[in-house]
Backbone of each chain as ProteinMPNN parsed JSONL, in Angstrom:
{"seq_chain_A": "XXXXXXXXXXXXXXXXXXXXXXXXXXXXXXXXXXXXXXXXXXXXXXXXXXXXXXXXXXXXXXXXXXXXXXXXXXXXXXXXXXXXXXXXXXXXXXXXXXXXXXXXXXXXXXXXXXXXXXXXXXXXXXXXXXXXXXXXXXXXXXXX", "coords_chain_A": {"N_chain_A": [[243.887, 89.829, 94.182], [246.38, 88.022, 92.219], [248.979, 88.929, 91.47], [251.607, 88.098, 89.293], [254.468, 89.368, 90.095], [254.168, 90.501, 92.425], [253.872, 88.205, 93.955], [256.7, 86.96, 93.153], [258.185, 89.157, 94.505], [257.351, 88.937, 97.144], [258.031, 85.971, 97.858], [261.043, 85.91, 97.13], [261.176, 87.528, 99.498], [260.406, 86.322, 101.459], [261.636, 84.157, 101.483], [264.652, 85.201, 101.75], [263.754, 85.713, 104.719], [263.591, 83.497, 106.062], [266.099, 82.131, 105.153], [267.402, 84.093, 107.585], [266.286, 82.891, 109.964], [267.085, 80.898, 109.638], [270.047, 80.594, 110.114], [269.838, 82.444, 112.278], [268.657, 80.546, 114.008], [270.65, 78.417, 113.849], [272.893, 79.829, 114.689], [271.867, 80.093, 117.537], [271.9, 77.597, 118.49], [274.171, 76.501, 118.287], [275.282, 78.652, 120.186], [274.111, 78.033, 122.758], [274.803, 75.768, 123.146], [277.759, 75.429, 122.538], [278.716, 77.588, 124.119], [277.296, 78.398, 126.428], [277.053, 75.794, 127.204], [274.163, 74.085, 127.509], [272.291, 71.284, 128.108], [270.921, 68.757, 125.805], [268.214, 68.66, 126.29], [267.041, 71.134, 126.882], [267.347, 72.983, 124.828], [266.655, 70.877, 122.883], [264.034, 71.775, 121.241], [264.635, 73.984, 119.65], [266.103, 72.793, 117.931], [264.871, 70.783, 117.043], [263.345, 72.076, 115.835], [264.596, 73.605, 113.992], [265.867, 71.895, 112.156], [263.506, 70.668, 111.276], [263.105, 72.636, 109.343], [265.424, 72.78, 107.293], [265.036, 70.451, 106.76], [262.966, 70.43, 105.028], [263.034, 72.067, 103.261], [265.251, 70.73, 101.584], [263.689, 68.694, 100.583], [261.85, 69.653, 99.422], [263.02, 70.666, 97.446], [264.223, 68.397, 95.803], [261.482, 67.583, 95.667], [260.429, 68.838, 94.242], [261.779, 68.581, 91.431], [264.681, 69.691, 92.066], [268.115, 69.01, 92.162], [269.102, 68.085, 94.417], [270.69, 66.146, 95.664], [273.266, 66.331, 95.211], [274.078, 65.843, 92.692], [275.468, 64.2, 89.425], [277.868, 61.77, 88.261], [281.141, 62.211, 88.941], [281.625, 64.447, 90.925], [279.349, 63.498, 92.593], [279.914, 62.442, 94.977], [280.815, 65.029, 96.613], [279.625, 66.424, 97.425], [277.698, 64.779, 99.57], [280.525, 63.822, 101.113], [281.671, 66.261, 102.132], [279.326, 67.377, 103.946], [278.919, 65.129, 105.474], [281.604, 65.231, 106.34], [281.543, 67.629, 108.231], [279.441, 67.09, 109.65], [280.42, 64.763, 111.177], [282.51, 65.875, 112.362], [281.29, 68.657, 114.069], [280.345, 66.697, 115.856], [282.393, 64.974, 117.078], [284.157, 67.108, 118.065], [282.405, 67.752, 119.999], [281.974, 65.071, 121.163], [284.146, 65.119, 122.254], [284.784, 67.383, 123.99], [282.882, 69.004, 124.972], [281.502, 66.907, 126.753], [282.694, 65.653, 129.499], [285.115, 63.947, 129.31], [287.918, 61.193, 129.14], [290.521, 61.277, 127.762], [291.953, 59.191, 127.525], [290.393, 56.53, 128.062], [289.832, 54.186, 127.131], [287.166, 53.7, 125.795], [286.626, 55.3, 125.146], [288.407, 55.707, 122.565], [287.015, 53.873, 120.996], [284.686, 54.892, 120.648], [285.008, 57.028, 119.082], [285.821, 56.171, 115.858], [282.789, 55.222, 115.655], [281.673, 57.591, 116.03], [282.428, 59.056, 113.843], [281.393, 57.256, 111.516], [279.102, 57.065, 111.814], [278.084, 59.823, 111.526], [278.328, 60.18, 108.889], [277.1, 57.896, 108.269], [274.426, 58.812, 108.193], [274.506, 60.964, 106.748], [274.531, 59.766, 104.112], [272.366, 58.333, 103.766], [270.604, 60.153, 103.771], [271.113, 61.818, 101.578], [270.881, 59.414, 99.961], [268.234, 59.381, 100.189], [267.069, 61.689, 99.231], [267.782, 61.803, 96.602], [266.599, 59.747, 95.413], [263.917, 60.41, 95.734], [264.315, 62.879, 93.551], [264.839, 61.255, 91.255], [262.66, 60.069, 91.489], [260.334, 62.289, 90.497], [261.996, 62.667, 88.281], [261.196, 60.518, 86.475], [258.894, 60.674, 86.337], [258.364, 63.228, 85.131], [260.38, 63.565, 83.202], [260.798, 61.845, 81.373], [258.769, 61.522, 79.93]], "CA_chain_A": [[244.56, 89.789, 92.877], [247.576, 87.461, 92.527], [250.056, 89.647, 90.49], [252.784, 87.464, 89.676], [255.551, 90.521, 90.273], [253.838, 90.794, 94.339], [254.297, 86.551, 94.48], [257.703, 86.744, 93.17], [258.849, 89.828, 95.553], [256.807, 87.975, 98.363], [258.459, 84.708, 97.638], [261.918, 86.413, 97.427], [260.94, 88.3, 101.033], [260.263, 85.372, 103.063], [263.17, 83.296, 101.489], [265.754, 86.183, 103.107], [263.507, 85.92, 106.439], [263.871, 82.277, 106.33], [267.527, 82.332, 105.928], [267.844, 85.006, 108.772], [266.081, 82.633, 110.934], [267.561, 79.532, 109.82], [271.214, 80.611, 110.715], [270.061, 83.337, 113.453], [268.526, 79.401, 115.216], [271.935, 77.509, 113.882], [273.889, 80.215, 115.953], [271.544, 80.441, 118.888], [272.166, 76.349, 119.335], [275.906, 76.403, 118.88], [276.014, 79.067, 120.934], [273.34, 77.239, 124.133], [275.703, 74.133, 123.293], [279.163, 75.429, 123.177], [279.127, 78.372, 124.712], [276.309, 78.273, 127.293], [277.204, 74.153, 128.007], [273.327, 73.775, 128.319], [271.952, 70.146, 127.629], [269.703, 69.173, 124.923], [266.757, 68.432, 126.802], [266.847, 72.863, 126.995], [267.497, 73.692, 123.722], [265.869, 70.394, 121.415], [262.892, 72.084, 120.617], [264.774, 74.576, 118.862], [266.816, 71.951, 117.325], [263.576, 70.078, 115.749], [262.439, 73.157, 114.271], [265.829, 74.022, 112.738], [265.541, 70.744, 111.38], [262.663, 70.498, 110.211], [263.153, 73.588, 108.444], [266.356, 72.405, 106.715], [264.749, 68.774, 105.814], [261.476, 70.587, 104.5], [263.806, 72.428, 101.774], [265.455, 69.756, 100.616], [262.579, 67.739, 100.286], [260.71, 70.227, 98.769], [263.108, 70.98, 96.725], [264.248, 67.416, 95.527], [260.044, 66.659, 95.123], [260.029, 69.862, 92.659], [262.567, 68.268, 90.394], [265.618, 70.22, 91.735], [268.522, 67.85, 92.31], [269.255, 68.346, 95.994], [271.664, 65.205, 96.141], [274.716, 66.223, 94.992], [274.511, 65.659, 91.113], [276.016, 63.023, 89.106], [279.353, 61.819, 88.381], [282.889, 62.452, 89.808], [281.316, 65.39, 92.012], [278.156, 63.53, 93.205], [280.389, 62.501, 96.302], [282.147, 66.106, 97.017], [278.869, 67.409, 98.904], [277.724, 63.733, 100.985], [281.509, 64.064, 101.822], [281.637, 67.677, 102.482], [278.119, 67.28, 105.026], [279.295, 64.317, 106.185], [282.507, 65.426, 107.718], [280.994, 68.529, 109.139], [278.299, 66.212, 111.089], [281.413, 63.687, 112.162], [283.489, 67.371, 113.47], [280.687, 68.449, 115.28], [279.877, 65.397, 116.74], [283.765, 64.66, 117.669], [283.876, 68.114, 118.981], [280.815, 67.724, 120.965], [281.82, 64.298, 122.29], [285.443, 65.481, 122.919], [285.462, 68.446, 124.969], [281.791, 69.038, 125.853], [281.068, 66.059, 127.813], [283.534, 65.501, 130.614], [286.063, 62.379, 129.111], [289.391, 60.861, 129.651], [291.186, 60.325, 126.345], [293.093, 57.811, 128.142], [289.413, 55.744, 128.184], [289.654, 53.398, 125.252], [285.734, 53.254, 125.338], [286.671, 56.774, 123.74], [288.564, 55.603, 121.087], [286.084, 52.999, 120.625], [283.461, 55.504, 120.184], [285.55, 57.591, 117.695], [285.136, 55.447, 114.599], [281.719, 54.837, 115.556], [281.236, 58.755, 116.144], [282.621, 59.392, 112.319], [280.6, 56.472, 110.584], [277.487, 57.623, 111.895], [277.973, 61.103, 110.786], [278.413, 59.698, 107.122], [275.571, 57.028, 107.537], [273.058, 59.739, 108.621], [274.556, 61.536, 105.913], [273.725, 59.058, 103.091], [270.937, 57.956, 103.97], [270.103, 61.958, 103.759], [271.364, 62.018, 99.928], [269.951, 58.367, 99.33], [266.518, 59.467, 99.902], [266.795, 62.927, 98.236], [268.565, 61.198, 94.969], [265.23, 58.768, 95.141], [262.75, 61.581, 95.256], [264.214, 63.754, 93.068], [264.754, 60.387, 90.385], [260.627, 59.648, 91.24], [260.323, 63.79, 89.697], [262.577, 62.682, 86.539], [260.427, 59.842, 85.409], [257.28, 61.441, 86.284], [257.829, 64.492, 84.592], [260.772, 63.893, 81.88], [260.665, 60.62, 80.47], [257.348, 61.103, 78.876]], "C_chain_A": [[245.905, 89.07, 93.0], [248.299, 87.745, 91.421], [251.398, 88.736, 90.586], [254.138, 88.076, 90.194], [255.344, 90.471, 91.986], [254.439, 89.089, 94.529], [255.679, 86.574, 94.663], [258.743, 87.676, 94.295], [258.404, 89.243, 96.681], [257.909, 86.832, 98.531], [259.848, 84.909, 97.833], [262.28, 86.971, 99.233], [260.835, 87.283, 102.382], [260.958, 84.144, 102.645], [264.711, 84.068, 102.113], [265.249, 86.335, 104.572], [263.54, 84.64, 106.442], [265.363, 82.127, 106.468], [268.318, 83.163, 107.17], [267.492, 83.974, 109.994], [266.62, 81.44, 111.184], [269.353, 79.489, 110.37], [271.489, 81.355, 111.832], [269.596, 81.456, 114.152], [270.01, 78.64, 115.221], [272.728, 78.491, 114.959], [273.038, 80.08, 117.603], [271.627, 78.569, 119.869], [273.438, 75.768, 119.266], [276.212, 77.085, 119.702], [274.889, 78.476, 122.599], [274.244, 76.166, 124.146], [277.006, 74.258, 123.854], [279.602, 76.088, 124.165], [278.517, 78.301, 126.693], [276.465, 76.791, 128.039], [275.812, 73.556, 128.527], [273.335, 72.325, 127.569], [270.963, 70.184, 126.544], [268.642, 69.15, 125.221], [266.464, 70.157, 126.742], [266.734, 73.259, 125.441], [267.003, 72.516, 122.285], [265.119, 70.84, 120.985], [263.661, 72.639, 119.518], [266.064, 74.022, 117.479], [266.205, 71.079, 116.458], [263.209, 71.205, 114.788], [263.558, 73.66, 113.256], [265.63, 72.963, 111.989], [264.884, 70.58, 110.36], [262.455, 71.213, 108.778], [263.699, 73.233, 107.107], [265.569, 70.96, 105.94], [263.856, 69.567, 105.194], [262.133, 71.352, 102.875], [264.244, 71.616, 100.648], [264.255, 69.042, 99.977], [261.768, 68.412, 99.333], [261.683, 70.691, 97.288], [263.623, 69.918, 95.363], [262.192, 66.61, 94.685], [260.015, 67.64, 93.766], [260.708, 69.446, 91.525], [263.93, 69.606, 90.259], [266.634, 69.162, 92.262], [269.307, 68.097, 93.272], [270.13, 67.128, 96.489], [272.626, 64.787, 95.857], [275.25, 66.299, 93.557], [274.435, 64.678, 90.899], [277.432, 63.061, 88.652], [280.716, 61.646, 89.599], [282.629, 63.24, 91.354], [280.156, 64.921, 92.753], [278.599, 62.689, 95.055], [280.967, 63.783, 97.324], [280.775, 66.894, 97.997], [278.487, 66.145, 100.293], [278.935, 64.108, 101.58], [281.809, 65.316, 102.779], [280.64, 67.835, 103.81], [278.553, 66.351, 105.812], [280.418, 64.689, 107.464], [282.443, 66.321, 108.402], [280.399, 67.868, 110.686], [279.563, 65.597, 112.031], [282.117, 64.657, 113.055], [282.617, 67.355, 114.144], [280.49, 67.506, 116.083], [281.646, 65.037, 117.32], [284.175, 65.47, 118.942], [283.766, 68.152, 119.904], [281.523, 66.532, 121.96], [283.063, 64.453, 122.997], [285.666, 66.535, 124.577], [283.875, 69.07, 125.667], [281.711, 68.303, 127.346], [282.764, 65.751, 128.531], [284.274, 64.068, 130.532], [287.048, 62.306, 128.919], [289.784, 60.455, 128.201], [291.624, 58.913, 126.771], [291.746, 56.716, 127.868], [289.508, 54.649, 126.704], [288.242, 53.076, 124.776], [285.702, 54.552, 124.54], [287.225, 56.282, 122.472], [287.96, 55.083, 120.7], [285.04, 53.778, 119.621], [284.272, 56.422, 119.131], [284.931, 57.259, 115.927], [283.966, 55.7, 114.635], [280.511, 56.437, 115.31], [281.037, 59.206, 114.267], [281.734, 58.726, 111.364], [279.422, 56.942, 111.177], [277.133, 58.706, 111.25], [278.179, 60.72, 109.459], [277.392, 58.824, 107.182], [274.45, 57.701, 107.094], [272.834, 60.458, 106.764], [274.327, 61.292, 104.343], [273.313, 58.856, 102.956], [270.195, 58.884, 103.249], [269.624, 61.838, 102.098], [271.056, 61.204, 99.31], [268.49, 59.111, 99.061], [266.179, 60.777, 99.084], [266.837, 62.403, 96.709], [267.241, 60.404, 94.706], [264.036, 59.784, 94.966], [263.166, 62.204, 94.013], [264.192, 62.516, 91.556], [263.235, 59.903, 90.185], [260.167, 61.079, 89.949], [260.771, 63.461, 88.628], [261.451, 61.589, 85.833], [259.055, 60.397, 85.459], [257.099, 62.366, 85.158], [259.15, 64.536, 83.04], [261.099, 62.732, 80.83], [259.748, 60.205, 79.639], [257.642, 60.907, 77.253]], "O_chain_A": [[246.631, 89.485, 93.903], [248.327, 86.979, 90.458], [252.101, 88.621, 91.59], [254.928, 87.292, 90.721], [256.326, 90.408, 92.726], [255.418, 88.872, 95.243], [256.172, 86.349, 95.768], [259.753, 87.212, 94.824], [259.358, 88.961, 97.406], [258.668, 86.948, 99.493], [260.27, 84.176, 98.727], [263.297, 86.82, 99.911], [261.042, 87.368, 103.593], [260.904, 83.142, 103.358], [265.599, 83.516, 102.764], [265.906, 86.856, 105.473], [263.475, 84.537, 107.667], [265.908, 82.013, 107.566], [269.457, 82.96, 107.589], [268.208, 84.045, 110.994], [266.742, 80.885, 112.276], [269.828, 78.499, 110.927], [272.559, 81.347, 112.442], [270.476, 81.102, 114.937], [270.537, 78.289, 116.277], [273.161, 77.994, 115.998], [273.67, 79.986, 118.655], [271.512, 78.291, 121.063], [273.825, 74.809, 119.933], [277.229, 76.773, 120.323], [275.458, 78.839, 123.629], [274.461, 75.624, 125.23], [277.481, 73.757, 124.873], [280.465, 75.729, 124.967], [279.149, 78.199, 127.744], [276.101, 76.6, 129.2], [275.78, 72.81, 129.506], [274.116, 72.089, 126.647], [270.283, 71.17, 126.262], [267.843, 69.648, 124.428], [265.28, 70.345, 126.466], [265.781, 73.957, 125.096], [266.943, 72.875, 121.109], [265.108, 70.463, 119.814], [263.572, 72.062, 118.434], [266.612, 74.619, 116.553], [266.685, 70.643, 115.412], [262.919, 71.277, 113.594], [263.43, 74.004, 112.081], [265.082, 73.233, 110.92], [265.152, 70.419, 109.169], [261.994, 70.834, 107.701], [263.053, 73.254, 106.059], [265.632, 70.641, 104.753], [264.089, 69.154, 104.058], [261.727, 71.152, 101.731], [263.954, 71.614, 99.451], [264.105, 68.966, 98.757], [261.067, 67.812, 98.517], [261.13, 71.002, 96.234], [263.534, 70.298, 94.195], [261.854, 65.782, 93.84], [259.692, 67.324, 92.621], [260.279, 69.926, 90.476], [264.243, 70.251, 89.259], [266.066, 68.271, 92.894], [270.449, 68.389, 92.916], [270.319, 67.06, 97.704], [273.09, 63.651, 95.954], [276.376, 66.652, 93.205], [273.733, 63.905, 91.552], [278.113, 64.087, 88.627], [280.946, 61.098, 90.677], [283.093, 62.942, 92.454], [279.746, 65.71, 93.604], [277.821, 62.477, 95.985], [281.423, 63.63, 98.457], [280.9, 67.666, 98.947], [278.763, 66.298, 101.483], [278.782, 64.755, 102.617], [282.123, 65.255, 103.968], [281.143, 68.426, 104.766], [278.625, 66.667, 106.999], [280.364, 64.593, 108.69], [283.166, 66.256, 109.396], [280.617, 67.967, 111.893], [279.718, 65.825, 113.231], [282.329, 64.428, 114.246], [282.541, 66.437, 114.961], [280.513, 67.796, 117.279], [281.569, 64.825, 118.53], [284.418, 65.126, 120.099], [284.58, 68.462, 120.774], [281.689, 66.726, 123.164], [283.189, 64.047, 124.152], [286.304, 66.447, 125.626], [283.85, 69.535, 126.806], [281.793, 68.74, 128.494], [283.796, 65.686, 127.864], [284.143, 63.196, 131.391], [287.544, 63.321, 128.43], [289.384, 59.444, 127.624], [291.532, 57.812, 126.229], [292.223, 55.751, 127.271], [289.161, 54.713, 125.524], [287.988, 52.432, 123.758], [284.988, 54.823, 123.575], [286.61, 56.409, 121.414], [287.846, 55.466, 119.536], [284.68, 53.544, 118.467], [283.741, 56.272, 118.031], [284.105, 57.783, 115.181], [283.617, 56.458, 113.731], [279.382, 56.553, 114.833], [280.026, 59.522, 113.639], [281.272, 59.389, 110.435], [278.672, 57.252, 110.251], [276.144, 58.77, 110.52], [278.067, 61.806, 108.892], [276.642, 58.828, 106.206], [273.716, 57.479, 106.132], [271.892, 60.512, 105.974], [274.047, 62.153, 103.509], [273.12, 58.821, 101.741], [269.375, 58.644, 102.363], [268.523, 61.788, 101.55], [270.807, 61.455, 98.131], [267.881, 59.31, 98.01], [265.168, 60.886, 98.391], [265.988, 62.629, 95.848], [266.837, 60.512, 93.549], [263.328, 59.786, 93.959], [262.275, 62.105, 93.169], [263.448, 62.929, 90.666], [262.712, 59.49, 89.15], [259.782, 60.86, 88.8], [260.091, 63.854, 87.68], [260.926, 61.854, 84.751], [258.284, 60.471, 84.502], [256.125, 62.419, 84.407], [258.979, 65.271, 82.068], [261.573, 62.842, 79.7], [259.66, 59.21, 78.919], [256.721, 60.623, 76.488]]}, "seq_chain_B": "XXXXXXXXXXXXXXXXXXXXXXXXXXXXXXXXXXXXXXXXXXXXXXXXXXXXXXXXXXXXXXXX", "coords_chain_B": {"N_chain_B": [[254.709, 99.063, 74.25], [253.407, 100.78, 76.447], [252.35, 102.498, 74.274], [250.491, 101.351, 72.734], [248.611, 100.598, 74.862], [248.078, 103.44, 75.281], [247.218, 104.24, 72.505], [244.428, 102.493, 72.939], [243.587, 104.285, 74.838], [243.479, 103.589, 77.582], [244.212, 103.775, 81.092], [246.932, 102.756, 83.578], [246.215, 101.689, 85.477], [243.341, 100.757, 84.378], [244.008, 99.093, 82.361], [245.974, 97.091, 83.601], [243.517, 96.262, 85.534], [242.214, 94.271, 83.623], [243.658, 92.705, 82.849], [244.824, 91.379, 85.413], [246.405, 92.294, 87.009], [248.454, 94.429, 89.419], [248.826, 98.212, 89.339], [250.897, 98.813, 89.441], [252.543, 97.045, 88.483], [252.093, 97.082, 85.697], [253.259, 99.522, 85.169], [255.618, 99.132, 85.54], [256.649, 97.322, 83.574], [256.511, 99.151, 81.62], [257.869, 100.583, 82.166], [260.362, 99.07, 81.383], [261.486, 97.975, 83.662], [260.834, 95.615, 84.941], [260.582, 92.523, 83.815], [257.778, 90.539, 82.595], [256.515, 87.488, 83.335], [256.118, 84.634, 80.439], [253.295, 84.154, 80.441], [251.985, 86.538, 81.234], [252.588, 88.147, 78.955], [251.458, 86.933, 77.206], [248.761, 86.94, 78.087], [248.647, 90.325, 78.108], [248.954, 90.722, 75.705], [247.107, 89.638, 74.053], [244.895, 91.373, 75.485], [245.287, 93.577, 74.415], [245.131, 93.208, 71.869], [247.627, 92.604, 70.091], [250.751, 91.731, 68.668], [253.74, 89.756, 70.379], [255.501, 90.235, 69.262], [255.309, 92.944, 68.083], [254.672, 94.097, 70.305], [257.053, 93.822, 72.162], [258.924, 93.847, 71.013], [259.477, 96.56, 69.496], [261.634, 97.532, 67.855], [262.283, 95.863, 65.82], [259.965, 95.213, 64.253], [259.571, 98.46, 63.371], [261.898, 97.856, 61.72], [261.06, 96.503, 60.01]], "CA_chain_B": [[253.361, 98.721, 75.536], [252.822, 102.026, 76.762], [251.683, 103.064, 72.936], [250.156, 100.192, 72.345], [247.591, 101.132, 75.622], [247.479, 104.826, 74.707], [246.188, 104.128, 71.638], [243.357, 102.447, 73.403], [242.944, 104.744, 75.459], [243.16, 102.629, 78.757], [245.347, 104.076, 81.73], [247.895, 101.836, 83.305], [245.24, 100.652, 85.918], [242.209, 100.002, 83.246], [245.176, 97.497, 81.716], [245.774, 96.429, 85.244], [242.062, 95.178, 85.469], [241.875, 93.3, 82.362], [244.845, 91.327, 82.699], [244.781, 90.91, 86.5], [247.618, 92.216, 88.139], [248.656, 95.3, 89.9], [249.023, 99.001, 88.441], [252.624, 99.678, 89.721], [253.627, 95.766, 87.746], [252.059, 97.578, 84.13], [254.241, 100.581, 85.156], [257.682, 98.523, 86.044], [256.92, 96.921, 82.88], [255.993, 99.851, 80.441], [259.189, 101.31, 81.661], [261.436, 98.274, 81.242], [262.255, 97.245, 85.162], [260.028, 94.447, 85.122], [260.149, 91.511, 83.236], [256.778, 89.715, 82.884], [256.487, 86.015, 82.428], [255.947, 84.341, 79.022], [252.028, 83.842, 80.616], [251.168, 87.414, 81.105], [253.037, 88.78, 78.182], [251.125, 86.653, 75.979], [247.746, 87.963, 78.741], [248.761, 91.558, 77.492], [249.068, 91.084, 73.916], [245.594, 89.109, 73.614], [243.889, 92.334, 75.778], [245.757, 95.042, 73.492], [245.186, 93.351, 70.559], [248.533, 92.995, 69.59], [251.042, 90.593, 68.675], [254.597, 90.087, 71.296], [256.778, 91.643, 68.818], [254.766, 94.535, 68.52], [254.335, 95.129, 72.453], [258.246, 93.963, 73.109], [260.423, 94.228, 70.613], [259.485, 97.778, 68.503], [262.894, 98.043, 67.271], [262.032, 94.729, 64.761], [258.632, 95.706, 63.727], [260.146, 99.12, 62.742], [262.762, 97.635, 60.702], [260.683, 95.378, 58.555]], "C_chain_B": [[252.689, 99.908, 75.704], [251.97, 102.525, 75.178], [251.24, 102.08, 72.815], [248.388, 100.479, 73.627], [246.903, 102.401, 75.789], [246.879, 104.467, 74.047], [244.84, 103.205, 71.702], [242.707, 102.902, 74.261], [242.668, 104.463, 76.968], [244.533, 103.744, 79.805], [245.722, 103.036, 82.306], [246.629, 100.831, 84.196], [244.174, 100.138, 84.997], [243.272, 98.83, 82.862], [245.463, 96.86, 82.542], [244.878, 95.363, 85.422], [241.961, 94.261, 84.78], [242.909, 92.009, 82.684], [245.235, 90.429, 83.891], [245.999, 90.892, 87.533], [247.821, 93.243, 88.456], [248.695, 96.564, 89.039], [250.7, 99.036, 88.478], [253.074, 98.33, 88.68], [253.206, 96.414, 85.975], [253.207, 98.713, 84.294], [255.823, 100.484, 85.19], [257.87, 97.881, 84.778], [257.213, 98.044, 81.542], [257.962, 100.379, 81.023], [261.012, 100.543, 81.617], [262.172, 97.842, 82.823], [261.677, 96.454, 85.63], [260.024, 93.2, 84.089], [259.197, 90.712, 82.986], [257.18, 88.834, 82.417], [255.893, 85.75, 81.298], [253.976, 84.362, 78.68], [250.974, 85.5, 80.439], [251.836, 88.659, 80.138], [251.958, 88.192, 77.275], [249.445, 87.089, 76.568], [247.651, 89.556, 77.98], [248.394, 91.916, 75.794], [247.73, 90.825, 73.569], [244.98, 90.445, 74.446], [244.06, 93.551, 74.611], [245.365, 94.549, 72.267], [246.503, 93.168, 69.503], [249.502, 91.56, 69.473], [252.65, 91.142, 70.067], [255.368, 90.759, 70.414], [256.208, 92.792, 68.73], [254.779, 94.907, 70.198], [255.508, 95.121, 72.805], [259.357, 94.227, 72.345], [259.751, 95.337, 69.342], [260.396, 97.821, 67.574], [262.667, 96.95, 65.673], [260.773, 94.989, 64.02], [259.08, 96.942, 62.823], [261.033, 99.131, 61.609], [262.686, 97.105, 59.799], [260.452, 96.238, 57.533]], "O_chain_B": [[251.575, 100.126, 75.229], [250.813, 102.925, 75.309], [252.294, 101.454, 72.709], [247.257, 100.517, 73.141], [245.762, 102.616, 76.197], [245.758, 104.162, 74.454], [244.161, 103.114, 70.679], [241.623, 102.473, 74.657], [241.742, 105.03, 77.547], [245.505, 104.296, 79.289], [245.13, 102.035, 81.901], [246.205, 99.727, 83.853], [244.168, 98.914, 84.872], [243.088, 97.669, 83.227], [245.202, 95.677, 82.328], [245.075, 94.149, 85.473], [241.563, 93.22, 85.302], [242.801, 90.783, 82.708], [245.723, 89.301, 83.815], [246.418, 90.097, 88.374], [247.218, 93.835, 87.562], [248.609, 96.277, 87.845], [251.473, 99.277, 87.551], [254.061, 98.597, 87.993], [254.022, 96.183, 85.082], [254.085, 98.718, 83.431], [256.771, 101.245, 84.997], [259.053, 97.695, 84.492], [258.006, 97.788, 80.636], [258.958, 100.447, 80.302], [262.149, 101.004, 81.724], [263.331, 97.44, 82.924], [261.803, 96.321, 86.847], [258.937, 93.174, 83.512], [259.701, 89.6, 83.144], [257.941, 88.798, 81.449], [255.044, 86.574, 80.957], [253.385, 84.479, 77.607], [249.887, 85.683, 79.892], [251.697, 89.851, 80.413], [251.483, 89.013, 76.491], [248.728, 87.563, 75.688], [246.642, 89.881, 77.355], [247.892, 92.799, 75.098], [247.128, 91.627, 72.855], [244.096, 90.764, 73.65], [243.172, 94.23, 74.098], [245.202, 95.419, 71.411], [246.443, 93.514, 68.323], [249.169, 90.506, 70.014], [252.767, 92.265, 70.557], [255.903, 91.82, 70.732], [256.68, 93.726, 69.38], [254.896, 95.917, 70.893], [255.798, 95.983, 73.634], [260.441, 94.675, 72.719], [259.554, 94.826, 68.24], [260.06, 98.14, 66.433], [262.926, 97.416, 64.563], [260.936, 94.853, 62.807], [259.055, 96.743, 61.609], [261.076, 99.997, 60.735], [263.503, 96.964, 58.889], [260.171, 95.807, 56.415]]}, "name": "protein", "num_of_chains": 2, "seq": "XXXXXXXXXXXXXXXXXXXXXXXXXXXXXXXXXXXXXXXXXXXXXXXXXXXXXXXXXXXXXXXXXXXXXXXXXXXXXXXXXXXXXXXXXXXXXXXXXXXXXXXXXXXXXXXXXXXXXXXXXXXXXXXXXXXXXXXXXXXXXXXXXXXXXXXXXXXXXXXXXXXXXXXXXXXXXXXXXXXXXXXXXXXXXXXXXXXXXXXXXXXXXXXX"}
């Protein structure tokens, strides 16, 4: 029998065990990274499946016709920006004080810039392709 | 709701069956801690016989 009241408490039930698992894996690979200092070859697996997790939302939720890329307007930069400079911290972070380097190296400052613009390419790219799905969903379904 | 299935005589499961969904979701509804969707409100009304203001809003029916 598919009682819509059991779907919707279902559906509710394993969206709070999805978020338990999606930030119990985000801590268990900041803490193998920062804390632990292991490499990623140890801990990517659990770094694809966080992933995948995270892309499979958006996506899914961008194909349903929810608008997963920020908006429009004034504010449709304040979350790319917002994700973006998260990715560029970690990643600065990461290449700062993880790995074993000499500020003094100017192939570091080099890589700086290059560290920050990546974390914003990745990151548009991200919100390009969501903003394109979820714009395929508007003419499909409200331009009729 | 609930009067509306008395007076056919049905208990909450018989109304259950017909409409296709659990007994405890007629019971969360009959006593207002359930909301059904627009799909099996308008399910309910076509088994009872009845129209939605009669099954949801009494208070309007009464007052005409």
């Amino acid at each position: 029998m598919k009682d819509e009241r059991v779907v919707a408490v279902m559906r509710r039930a394993q969206s709070g065990g999805f978020m338990i698992l999606f930030l119990g894996l985000m801590f268990i690979i900041f803490y193998r990274d920062f804390i632990l200092g292991q490499s990623f070859g140890e801990f990517g697996d659990i770094v694809i499946v966080w992933l995948a997790g995270g892309v499979y939302v958006a996506v899914a939720g961008a194909w349903g016709g929810v608008e997963m890329s920020g908006g429009r307007g004034p504010r449709k930069w304040r979350q790319p920006v917002a994700v973006g400079l998260g990715v560029a911290g970690v990643q600065l972070f990461h290449n700062l004080f993880h790995h074993d380097v000499s500020l003094a190296s100017p192939a570091v400052w080099l890589a700086l810039p290059f560290s920050f613009l990546s974390g914003f390419a990745v990151t548009a790219l991200a919100q390009a392709a969501l903003g394109r799905l979820y714009r395929r969903w508007e003419r499909k379904h409200l331009e009729e | 709701m609930r009067v509306a299935r008395v007076e056919k005589g049905w208990t909450q499961q018989e109304l259950a069956d017909r409409v296709g969904v659990t007994r405890q979701t007629i019971g969360l509804i009959e006593k207002g801690q359930y909301n059904p969707t627009i799909a099996l409100c308008l399910r309910l009304a076509e088994v009872l016989g009845k129209t939605l203001d009669d099954l949801f809003m009494p208070q309007r029916e009464e007052s005409r």
